[in-house]
MIFIMAR-578361 format. One record per residue: z, x, y of N, C-alpha, C in turn. Coordinates in steps of 0.1 Angstrom, whole numbers, padded with zeros to 4 digits, always signed. Last residue first. Layout:
// residues N
ZXYZXYZXY ...
***
This chain:
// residues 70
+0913+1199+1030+0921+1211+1026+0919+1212+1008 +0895+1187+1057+0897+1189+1040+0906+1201+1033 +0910+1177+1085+0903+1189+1078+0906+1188+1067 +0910+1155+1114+0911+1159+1098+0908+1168+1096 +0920+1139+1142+0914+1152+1135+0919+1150+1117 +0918+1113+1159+0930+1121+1154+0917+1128+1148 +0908+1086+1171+0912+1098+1181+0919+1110+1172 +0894+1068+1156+0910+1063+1161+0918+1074+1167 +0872+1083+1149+0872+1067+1157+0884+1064+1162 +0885+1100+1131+0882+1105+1142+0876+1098+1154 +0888+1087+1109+0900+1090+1117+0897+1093+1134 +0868+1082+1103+0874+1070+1100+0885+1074+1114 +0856+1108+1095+0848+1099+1104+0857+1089+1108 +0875+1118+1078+0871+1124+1086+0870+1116+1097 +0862+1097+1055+0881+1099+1059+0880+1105+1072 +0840+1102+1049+0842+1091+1053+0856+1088+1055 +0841+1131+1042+0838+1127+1054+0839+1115+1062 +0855+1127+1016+0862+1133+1027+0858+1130+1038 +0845+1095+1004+0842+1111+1005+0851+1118+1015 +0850+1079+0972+0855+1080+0987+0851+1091+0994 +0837+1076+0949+0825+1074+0954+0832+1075+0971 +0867+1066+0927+0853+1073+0925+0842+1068+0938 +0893+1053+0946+0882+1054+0938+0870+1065+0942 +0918+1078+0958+0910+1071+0959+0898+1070+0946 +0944+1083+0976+0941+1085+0963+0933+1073+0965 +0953+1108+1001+0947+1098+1003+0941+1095+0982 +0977+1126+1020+0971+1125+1009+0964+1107+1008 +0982+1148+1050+0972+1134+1050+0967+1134+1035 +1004+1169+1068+0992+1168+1054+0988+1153+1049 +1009+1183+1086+1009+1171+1084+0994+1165+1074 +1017+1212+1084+1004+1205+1085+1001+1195+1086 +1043+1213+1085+1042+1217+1097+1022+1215+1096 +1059+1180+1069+1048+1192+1067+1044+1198+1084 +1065+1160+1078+1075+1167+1082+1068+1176+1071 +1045+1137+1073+1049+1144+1090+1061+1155+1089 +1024+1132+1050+1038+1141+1050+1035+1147+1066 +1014+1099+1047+1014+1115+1054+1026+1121+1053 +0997+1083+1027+1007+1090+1028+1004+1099+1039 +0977+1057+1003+0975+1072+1012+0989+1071+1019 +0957+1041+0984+0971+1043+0985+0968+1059+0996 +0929+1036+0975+0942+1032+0968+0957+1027+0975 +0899+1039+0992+0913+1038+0992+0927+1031+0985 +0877+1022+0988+0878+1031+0981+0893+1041+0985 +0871+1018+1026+0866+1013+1007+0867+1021+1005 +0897+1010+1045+0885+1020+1043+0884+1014+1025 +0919+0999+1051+0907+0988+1049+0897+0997+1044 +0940+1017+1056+0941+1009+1048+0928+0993+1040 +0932+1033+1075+0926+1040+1061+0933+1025+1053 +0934+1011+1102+0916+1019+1098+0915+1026+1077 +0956+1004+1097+0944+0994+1097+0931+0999+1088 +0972+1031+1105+0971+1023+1088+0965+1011+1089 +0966+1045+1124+0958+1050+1116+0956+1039+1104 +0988+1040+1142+0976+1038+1147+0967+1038+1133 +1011+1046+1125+1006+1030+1129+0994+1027+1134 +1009+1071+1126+1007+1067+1112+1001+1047+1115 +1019+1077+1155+1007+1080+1145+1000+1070+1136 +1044+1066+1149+1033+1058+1161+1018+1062+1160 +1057+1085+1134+1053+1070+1127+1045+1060+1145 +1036+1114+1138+1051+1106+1139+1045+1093+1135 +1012+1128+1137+1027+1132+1138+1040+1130+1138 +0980+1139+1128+0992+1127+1125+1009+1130+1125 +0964+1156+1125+0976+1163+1136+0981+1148+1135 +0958+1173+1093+0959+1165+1100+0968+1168+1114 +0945+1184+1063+0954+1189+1074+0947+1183+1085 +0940+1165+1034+0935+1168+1046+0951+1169+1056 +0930+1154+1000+0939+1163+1012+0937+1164+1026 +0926+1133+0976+0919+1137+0988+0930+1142+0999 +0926+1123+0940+0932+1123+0954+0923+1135+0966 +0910+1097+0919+0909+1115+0927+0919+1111+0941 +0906+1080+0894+0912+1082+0907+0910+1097+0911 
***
């Protein structure tokens, strides 16, 4: 398992609703989280060996929101 960080602008649970199709089907996703009440909204993502940050990036950035690997 490896977990994966990212400072995000996911900010409320109408956010999080947009988002949980797209990282909930992504391969190689376990389990993911956002802390909205981080002034980062910090986006953890625990995933099998071979998930890349960019492929979190890319995922998100189809459904209009930003990431940054932290």
């Amino acid at each position: 398992m490896e977990t994966l960080k990212f400072k995000t602008n996911i900010k409320c649970g109408g956010c999080i609703a947009a988002v949980t199709t797209t990282l909930d089907t992504l391969d190689g996703v376990a389990k993911w989280n956002v802390d909205t009440a981080n002034p980062d909204k910090i986006l953890t993502v625990e995933s099998s060996d071979g998930l890349t940050s960019d492929e979190v990036i890319g995922a998100l950035k189809i459904k209009g929101y930003h990431a940054e690997k932290i």
